[in-house]
C-alpha positions as CSV (number, residue, x, y, z in Angstrom):
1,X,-26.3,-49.1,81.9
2,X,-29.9,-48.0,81.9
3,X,-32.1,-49.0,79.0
4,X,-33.0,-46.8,76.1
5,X,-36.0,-44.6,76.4
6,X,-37.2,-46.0,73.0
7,X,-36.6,-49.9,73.5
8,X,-38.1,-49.9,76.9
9,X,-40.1,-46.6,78.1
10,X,-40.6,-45.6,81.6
11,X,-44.1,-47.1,82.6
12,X,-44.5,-43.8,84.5
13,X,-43.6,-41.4,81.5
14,X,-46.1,-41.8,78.7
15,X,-47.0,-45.6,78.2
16,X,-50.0,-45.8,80.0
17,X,-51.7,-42.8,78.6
18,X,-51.4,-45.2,75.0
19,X,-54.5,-45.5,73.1
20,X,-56.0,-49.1,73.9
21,X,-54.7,-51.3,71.2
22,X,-56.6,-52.5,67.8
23,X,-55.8,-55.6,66.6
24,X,-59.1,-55.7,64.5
25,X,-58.3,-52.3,62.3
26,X,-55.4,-50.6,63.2
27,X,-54.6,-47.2,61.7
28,X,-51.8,-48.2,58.9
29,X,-49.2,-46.1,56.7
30,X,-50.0,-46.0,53.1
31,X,-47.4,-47.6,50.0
32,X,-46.5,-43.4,49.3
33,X,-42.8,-44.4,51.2
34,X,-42.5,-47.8,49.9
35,X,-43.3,-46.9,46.4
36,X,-40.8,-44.6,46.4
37,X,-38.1,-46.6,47.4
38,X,-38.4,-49.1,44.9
39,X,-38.7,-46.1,41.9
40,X,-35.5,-45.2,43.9
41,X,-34.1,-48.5,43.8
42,X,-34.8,-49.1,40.2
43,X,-33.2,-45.7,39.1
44,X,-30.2,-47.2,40.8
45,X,-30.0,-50.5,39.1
46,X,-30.5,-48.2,35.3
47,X,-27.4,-46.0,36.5
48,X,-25.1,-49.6,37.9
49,X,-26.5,-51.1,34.5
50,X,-25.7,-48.0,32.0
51,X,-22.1,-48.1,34.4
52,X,-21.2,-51.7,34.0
53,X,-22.4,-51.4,29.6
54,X,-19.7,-48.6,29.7
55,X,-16.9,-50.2,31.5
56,X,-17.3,-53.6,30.2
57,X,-18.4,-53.0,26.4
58,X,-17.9,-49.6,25.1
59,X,-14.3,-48.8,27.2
60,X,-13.7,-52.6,27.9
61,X,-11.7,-51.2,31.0
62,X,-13.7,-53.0,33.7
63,X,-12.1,-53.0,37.4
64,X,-12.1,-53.9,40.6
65,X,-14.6,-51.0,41.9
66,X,-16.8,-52.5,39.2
67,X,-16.8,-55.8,40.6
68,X,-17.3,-54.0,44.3
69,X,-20.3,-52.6,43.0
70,X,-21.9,-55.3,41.5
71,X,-21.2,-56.9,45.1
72,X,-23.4,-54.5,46.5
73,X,-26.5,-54.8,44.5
74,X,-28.5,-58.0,45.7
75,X,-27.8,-55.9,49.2
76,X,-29.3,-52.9,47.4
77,X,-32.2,-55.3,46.2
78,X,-32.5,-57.0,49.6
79,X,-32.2,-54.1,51.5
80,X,-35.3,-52.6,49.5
81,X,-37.2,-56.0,49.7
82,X,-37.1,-56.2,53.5
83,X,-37.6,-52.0,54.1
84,X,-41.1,-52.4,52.0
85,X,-41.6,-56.0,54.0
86,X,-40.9,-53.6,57.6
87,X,-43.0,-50.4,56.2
88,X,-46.0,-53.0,54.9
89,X,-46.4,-56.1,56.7
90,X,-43.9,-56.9,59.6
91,X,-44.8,-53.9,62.4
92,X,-43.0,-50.6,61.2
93,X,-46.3,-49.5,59.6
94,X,-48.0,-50.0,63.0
95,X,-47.9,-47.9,66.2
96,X,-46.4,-49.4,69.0
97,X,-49.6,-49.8,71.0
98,X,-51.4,-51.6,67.9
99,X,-47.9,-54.3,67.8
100,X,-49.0,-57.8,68.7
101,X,-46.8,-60.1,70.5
102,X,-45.8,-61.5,67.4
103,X,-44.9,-58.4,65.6
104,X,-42.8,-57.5,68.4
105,X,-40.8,-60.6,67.2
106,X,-40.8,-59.4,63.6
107,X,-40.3,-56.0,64.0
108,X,-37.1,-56.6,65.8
109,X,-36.1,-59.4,63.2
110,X,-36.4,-57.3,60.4
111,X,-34.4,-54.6,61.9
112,X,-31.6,-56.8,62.8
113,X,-31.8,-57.8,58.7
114,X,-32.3,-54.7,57.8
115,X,-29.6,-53.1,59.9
116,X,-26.9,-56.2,58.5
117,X,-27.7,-55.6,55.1
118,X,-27.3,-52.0,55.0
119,X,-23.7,-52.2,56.3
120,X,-22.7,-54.9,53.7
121,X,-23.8,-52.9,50.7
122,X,-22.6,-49.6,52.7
123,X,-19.0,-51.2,52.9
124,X,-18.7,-52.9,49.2
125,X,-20.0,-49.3,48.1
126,X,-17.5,-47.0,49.8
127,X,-14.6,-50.2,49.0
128,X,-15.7,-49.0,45.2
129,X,-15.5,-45.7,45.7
130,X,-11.7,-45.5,47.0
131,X,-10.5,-48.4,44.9
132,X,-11.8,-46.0,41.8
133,X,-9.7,-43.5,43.1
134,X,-6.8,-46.1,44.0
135,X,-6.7,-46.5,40.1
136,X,-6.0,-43.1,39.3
137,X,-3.3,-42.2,37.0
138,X,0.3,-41.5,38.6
139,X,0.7,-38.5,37.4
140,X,-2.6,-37.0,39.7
141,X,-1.7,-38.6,42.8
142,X,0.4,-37.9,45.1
143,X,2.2,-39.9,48.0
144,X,-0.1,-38.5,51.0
145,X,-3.2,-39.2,48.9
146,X,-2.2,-42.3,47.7
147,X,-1.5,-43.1,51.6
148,X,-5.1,-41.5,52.7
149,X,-7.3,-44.1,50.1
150,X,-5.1,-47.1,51.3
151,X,-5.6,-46.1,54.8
152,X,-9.1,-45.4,54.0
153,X,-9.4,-48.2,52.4
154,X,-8.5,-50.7,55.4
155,X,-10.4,-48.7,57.8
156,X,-13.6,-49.6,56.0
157,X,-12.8,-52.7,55.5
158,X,-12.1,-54.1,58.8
159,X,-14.7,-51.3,59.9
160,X,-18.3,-52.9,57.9
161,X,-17.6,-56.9,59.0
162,X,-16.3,-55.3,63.0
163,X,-19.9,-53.7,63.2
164,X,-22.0,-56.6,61.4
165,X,-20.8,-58.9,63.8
166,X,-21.2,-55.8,66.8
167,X,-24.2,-56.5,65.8
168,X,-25.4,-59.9,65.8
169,X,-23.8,-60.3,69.2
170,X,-25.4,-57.3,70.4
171,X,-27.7,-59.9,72.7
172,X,-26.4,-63.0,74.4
173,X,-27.9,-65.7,73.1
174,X,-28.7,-63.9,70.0
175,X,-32.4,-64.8,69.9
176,X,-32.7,-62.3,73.3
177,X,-32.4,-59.6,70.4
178,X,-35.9,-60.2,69.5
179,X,-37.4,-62.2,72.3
180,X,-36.4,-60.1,75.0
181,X,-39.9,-57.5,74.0
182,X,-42.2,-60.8,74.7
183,X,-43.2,-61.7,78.6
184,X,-43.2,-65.2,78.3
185,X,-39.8,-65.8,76.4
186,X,-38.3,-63.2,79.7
187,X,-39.9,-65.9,82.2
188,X,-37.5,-68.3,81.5
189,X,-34.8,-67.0,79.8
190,X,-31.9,-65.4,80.9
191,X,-29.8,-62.4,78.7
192,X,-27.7,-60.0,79.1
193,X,-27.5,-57.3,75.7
194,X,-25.0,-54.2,75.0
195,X,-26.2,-50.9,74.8
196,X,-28.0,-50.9,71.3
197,X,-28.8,-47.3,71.3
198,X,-25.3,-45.9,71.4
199,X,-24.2,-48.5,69.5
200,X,-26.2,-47.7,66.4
201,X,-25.7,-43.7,66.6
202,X,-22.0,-44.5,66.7
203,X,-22.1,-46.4,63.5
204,X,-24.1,-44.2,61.9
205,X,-21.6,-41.4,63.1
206,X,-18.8,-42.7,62.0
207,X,-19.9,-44.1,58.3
208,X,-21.1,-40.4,57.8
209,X,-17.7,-39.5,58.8
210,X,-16.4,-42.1,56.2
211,X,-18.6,-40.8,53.9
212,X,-17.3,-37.1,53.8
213,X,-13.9,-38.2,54.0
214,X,-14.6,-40.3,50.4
215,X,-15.9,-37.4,48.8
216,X,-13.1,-34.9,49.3
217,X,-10.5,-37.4,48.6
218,X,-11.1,-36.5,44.7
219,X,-11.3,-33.0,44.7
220,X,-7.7,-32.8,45.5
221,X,-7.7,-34.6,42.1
222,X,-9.7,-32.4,40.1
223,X,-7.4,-29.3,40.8
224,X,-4.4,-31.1,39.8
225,X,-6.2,-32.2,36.3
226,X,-5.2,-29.9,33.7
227,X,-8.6,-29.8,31.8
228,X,-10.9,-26.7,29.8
229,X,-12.5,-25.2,32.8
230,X,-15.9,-26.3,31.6
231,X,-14.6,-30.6,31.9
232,X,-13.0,-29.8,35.4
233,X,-16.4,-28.5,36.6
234,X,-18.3,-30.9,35.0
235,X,-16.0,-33.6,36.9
236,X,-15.9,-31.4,40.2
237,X,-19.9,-31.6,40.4
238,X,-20.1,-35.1,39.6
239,X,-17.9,-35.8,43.0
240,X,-19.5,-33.1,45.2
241,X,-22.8,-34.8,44.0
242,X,-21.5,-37.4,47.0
243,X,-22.2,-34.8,49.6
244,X,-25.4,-35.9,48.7
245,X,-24.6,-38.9,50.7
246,X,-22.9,-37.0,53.8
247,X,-26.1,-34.8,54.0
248,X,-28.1,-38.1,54.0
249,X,-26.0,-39.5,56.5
250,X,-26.2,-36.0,58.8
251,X,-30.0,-36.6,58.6
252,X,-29.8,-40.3,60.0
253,X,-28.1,-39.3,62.7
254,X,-30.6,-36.5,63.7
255,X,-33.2,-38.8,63.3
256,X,-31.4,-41.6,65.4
257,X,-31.1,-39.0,68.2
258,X,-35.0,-38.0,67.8
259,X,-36.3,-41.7,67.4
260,X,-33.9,-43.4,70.1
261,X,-33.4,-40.7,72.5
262,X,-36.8,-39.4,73.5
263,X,-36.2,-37.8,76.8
264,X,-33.5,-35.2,75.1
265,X,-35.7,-33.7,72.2
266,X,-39.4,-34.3,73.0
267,X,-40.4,-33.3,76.7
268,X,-43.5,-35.0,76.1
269,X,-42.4,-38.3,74.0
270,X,-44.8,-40.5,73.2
271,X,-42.2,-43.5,73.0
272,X,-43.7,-44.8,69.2
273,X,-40.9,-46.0,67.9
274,X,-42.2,-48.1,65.1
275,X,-44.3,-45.4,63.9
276,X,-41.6,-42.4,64.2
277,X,-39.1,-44.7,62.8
278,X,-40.4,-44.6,59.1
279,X,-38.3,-41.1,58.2
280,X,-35.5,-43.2,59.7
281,X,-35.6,-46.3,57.2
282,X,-36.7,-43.7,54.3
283,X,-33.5,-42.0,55.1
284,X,-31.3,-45.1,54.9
285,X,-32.7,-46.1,51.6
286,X,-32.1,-42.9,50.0
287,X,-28.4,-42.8,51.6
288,X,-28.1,-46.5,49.8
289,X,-29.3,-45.9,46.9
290,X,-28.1,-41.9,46.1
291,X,-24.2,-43.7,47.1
292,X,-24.1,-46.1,44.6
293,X,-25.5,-43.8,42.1
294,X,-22.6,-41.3,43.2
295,X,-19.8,-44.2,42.5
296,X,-21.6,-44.7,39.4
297,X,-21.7,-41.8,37.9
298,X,-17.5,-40.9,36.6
299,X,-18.0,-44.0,34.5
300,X,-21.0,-42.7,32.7
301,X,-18.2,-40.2,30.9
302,X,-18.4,-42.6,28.1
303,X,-21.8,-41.2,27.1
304,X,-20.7,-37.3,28.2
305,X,-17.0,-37.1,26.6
306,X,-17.8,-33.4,25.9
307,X,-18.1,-32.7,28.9
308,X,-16.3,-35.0,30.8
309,X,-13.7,-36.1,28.8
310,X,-11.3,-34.6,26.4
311,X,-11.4,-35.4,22.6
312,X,-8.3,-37.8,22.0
313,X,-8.3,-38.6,26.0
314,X,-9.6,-42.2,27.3
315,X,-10.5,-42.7,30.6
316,X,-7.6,-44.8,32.8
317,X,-9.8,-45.4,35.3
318,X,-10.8,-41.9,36.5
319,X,-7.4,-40.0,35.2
320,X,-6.7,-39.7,31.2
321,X,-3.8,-40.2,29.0
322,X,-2.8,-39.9,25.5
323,X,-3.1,-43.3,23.1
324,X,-0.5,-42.4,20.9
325,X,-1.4,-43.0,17.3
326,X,1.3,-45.4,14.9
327,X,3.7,-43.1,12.8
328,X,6.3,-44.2,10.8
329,X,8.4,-42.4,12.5
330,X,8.3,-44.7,15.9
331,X,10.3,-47.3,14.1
332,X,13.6,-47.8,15.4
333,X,14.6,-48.7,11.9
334,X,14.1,-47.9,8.6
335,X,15.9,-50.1,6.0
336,X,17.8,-52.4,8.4
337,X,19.6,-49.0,9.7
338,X,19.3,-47.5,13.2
339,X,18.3,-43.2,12.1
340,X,18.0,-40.7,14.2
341,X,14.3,-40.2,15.0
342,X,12.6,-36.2,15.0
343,X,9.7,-36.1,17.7
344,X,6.8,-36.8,15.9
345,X,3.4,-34.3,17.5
346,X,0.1,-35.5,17.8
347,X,-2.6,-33.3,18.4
348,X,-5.5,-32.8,21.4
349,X,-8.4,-30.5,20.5
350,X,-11.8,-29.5,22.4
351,X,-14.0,-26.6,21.8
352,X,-14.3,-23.7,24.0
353,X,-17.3,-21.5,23.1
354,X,-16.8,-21.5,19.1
355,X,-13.3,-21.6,19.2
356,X,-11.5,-25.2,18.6
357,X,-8.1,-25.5,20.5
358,X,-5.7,-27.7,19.0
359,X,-2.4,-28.2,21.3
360,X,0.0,-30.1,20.3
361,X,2.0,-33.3,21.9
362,X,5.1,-34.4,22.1
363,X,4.8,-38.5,21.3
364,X,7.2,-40.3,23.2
365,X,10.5,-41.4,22.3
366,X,11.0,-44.6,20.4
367,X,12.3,-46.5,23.3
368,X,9.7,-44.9,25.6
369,X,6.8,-45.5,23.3
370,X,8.2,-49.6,23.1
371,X,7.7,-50.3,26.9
372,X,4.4,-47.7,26.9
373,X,3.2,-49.9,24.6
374,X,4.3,-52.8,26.3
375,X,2.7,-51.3,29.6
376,X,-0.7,-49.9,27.8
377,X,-2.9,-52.7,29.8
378,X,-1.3,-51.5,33.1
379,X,-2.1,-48.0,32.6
380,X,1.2,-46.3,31.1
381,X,0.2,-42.4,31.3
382,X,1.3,-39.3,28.9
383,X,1.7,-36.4,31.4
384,X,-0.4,-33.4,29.2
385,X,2.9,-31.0,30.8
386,X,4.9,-32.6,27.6
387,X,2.6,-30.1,26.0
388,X,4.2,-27.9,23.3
389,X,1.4,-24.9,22.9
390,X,-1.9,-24.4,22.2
391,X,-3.0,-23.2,18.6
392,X,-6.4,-22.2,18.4
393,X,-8.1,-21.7,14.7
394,X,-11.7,-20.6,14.4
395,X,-14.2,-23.4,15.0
């Protein structure tokens, strides 16, 4: 297979019309890009933080997806560390005529770091995502959803550790990854490497594919939730606020194809690649970064119930039910003596415009309320069509 344009230009096709190199004072990017991605990255960690504070001490309803995404964060932090490293210090702020023989060993570590921990928080982020909506109340999935997360959910994790170890044994030995760029390592070494190019648009393809699939899954939800129209948009924005990520993810891929396949979008390429590659690292931050801030954001409802919650409604991990309150009238006896039991009503209320609607529910049978209660931890739901009808009184 012939060798990428990028990785190893054609001596005849632009390399030796290359500036002669500066060692001494080489023009250098500025900290703009850097800066940014750590303002990025420390947005992120406020949103995880404000997410984990609502799960774990004002709803005390943590879950798995919490856990995933606290997985993900040193990668999140590591991921930043080494991109501001690559964009400052170790070659990517550099032209490729300007790269000493040592950065051409650094450049190509930090990229093999770069590239492992981006698919380690990528994969503990999107394993969040669809185990958030794997917790979704009964009554708002259905069996060909339920069957698309779980299958989505195995694909992405056997997909993320399949492409981190793709990757490490891209060369063999693995060391020809990074010493393959340096004469006197090739003198008396031999290697033989896959194609690296196709392999990292392909990944990059199909996690954006991942990506979109993840953020329709829950607007099948949203339609079947039975919310004021105002909560359902509220929620519906939240989730297409992930097509954020898709877009970002769209954007990698054109900039793979400009950065890694010169010959087929520049006629006149000049082959930089670790000075035409900063819009490519940029791009994989943001992607990082806006994700986990998309997973985050359902369980900020906590601080939003008015608009993403309904009044009497708590959260069961994405879907609501109904906490029924005690009555006297749930007791199965009264006096030592089974009675007969009327349906006692409890009531829902939110405000639309400045009108309050009040409808009224049924609460569940005695012997139904016994094993709801019994089952409360495990997420027994109240469907809202027990509904009797809405009242509405002047607010």
């Amino acid at each position: 297979m012939a060798p990428s344009p990028a990785l190893f230009p054609p001596a005849d096709n632009g390399t030796f019309s290359w500036p002669a190199p500066n060692y001494i004072d080489p023009e250098q990017r500025g900290w703009g890009a850097p800066a940014g991605i750590i303002a990025m990255c420390i947005v992120t960690f406020g949103v995880v933080g404000a997410r984990l504070w609502a799960r774990f001490w004002v709803k005390k309803r943590s879950g798995v997806d919490d856990w995933l995404i606290i997985a993900a964060m040193p990668g999140l932090l590591g991921l930043t560390i080494a991109t501001v490293l690559a964009l400052t210090k170790y070659g990517f702020n550099l032209h490729i005529w300007d790269q000493t023989p040592a950065t051409h060993i650094t450049i190509r570590q930090i990229t093999m770091a770069m590239e492992v921990i981006y698919l380690g928080t990528s994969t503990f982020t999107k394993l969040s995502i669809l185990t958030f909506y794997r917790r979704l109340s009964a009554s708002v999935l259905s069996r060909p959803l339920l069957i698309a997360i779980w299958t989505s959910i195995v694909f992405v994790a056997a997909f993320g550790p399949a492409c981190i170890f793709a990757l490490i044994f891209t060369c063999s030995p693995v060391e020809a990854y990074w010493f393959r760029f340096t004469t006197s390592w090739l003198r008396t070494h031999k290697y033989h490497c896959t194609d690296e190019v196709a392999y990292l648009v392909a990944v990059i393809t199909i996690s954006t594919i991942q990506d979109f699939i993840a953020c329709l899954l829950p607007l099948f939800v949203v339609c079947k939730l039975r919310l004021p129209t105002r909560q359902k948009l509220g929620l519906a924005v939240v989730f297409l606020l992930g097509f954020a990520v898709c877009a970002t993810g769209a954007l990698r891929i054109n900039l793979a194809h400009k950065v890694l396949y010169y010959t087929q979008i520049n006629p006149s390429p000049t082959y930089d690649i670790s000075w035409d590659a900063l819009a490519s690292w940029v791009s994989t931050a943001v992607e990082t970064n806006v994700a986990i801030i998309c997973a985050s954001l359902p369980a900020l409802n906590a601080y939003f119930k008015g608009w993403f919650g309904v009044t009497g409604y708590e959260e069961r991990e994405f879907g609501w039910y109904h906490r029924p309150r005690w009555s006297p009238w749930s007791s199965a006896q009264r006096g030592g003596q089974n009675v007969s039991q009327p349906t006692p009503l409890s009531s829902l209320s939110w405000k639309e415009g400045n009108v309050e609607v009040v409808e009224a529910v049924k609460e569940p049978s005695p012997t139904t309320q016994a094993g709801y209660a019994g089952s409360m931890d495990s997420g027994a739901t109240l469907n809202r069509q027990d509904s009797i009808a809405p009242i509405l009184r002047g607010g």
